[in-house]
N, C-alpha and C positions, 0 to 999 in steps of 0.2 A: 304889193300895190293895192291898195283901196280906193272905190270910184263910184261916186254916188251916177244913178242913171235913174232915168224916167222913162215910162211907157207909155208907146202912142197910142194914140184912140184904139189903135185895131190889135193892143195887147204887145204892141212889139219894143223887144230892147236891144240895144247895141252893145255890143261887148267891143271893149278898145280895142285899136286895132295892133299893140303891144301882144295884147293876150291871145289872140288870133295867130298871130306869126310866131308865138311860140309852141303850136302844134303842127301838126305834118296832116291837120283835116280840117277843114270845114264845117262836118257834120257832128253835134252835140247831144248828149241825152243832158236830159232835164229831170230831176227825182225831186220830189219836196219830204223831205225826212224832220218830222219834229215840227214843223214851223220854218225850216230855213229848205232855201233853196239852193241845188245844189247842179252846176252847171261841170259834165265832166266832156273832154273828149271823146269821140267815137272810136273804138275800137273793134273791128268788125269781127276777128277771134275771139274778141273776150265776150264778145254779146253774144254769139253763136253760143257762149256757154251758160249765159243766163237761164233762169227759168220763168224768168218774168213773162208774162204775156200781154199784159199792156201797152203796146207802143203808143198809139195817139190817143186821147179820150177827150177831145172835143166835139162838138153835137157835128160838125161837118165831114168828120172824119171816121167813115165807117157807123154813122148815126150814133157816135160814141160808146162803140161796142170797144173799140182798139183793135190791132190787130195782134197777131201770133208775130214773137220775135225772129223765128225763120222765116217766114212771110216778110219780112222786113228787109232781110238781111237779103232775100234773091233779089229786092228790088234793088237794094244800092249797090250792091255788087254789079246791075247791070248800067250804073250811071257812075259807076266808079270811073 
């Protein structure tokens, strides 16, 4: 399925809601690799194995420092 989408004033996009109900989460990473952006499911095992340490890097978020990917993961684990 291919779906053009637009972004509101405040940066935000919709994902259908087809694509939504074919995960078992809610919560998404977002990677831009090359020029394309890449929208995957949340996996809370597999990102404990990353070594990424960027999670946000918006000015609002941690003054765009990001944070550490453990530091991420105790938080959604606790709103799991």
């Amino acid at each position: 399925m291919t779906t053009i989408t637009k972004a509101t004033t405040k940066g935000q996009i919709t994902l259908p809601a087809k694509w939504r109900r074919s995960f078992s989460t809610d919560q998404f990473v977002l990677r831009e690799k090359g020029g394309i952006l890449e929208v995957i499911p949340l996996d809370l095992k597999q990102l404990e194995k990353t070594k990424e340490i960027t999670v946000f890097d918006a000015l609002r978020d941690n003054k765009g420092k990001g944070i550490k990917a453990k530091d991420l993961i105790k938080v959604l684990k606790k709103i799991a």
